[in-house]
C-alpha positions as CSV (number, residue, x, y, z in Angstrom):
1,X,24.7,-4.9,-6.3
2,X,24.2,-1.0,-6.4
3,X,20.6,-1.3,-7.8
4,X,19.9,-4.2,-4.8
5,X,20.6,-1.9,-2.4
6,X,18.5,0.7,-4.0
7,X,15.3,-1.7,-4.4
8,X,15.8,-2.6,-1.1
9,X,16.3,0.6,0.6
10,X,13.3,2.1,-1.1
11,X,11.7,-0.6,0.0
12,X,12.7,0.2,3.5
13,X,11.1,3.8,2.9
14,X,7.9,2.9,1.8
15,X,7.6,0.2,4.8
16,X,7.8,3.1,7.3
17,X,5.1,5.1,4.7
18,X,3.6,8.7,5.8
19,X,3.8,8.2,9.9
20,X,4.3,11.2,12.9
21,X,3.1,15.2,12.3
22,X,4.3,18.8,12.9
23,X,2.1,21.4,14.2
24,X,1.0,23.4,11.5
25,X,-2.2,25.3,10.9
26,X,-5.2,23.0,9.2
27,X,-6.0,23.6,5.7
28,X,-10.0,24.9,6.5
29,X,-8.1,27.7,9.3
30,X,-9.1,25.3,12.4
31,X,-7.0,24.8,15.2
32,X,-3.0,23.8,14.3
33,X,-2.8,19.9,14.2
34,X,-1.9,18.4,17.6
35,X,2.3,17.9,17.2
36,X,3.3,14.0,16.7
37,X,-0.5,13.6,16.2
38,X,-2.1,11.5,13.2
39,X,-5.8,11.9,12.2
40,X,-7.9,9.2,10.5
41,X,-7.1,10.6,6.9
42,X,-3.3,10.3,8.2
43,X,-3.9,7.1,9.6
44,X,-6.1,5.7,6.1
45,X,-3.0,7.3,4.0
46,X,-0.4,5.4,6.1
47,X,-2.3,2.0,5.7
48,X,-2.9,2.5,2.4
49,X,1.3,2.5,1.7
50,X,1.9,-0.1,4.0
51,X,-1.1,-2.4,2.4
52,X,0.9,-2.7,-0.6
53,X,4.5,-3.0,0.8
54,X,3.9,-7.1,0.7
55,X,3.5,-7.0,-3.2
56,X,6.4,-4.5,-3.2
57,X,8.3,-7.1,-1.2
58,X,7.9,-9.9,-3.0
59,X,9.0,-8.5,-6.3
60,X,11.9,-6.9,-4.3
61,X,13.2,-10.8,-3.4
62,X,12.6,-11.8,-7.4
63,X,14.6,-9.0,-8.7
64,X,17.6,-9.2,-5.9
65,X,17.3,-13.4,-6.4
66,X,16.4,-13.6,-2.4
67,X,13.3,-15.3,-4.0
68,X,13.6,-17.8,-7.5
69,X,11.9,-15.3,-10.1
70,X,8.9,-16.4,-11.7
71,X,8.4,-14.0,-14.5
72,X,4.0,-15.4,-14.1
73,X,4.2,-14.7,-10.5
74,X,6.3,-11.5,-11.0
75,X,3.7,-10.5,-13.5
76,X,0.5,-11.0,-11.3
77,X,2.5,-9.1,-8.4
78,X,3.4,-5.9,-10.8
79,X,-0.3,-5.9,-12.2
80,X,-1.6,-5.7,-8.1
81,X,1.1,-3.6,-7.4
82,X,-0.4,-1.2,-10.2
83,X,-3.9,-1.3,-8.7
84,X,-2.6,-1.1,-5.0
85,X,-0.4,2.0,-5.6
86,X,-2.7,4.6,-6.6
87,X,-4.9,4.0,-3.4
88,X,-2.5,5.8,-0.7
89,X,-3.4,9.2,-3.6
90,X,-6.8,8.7,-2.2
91,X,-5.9,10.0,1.3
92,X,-3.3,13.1,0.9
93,X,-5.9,16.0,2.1
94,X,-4.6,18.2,4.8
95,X,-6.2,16.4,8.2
96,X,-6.7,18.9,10.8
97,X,-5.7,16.1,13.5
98,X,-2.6,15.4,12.1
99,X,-0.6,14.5,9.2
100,X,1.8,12.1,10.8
101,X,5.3,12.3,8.6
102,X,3.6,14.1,5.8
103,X,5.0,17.8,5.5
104,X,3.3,20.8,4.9
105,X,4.8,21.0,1.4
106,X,2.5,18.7,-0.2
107,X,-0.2,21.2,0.5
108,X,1.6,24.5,0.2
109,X,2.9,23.7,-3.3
110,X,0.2,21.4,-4.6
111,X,1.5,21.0,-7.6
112,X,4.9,19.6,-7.6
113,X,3.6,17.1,-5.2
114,X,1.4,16.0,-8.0
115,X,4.5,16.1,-10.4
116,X,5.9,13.2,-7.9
117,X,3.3,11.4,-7.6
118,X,2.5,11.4,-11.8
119,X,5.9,10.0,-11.8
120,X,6.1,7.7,-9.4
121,X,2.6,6.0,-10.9
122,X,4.0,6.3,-14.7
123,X,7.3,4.2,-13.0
124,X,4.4,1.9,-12.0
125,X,3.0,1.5,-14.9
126,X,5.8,1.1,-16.9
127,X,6.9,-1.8,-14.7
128,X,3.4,-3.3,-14.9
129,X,4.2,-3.3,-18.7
130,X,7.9,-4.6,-18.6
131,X,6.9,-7.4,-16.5
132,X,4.6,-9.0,-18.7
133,X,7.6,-9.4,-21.6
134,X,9.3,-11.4,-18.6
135,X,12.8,-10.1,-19.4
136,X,14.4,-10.2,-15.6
137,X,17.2,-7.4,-16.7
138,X,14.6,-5.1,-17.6
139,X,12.2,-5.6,-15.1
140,X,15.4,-4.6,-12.4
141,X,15.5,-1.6,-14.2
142,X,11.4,-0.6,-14.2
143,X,12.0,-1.8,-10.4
144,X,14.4,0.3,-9.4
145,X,12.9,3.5,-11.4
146,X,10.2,2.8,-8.9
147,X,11.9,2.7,-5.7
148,X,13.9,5.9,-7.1
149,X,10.5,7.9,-7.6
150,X,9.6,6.7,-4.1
151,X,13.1,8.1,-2.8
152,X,12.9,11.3,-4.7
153,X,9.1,12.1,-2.8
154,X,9.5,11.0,0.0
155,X,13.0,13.1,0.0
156,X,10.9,16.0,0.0
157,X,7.6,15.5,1.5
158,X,8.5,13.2,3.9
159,X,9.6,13.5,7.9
160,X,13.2,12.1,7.8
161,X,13.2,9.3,10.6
């Protein structure tokens, strides 16, 4: 029960991904970002989360037993899942018009932001690998290492809602 409700409330994280911004100055010294405003690079970094919360989703119902788990169809989910979570990476630069619920942490201390997101892709990963042995006790556990490296970033370089 206690790993559900943490699949499912990571879950709930990553569906409201990266949104709103504070006003703080741009990286390249331009004008401070317009406060509550979201430029395009905030706006492709948002989407990018949110395109892969479906595939999140779906293994979410499998592992809780919303959903009757199909370790094949599991498997094909955590191999998409793998390719659709390093795409939001693509789009964390500093946007001068905004960095919706991103804070200025990520860029003032780029490297531990880097440390979460190393981890959060090696959770990935390893649940890419677990899935494919089919095991459903195991592949709740990969799961839910995942939505705990969600909860630990977003913890600290995310806007509390």
């Amino acid at each position: 029960m206690k790993q559900s409700l943490l699949i499912f409330a990571c879950a709930s994280v990553l569906l409201a991904a990266c949104g709103g911004q504070e006003s703080t100055p741009a990286a390249n010294g331009s004008a401070p970002a317009v406060a509550g405003g979201k430029g395009s690079i905030s706006e492709d970094r948002s989407a990018a989360f949110k395109s892969f919360m479906p595939t999140m989703s779906k293994m979410g119902k499998m592992a809780k037993g919303d959903e009757a788990f199909s370790p094949e169809a599991f498997q094909a989910a955590a191999e998409q899942f793998s390719k659709e979570a390093r795409v939001p990476f693509e789009h964390f630069q500093n946007d001068p018009n905004g960095n919706g619920d991103a804070l200025p942490n990520i860029w003032a201390n780029p490297e531990a932001f880097k440390a979460e997101q190393d981890k959060f892709l090696t959770a990935v990963d390893k649940l890419n690998e677990v899935a494919k042995t089919g095991k459903l006790e195991d592949i709740k556990t990969a799961f839910g290492n995942v939505g705990a490296s969600c909860q630990s970033c977003h913890d600290t370089y995310r806007r509390p809602k």
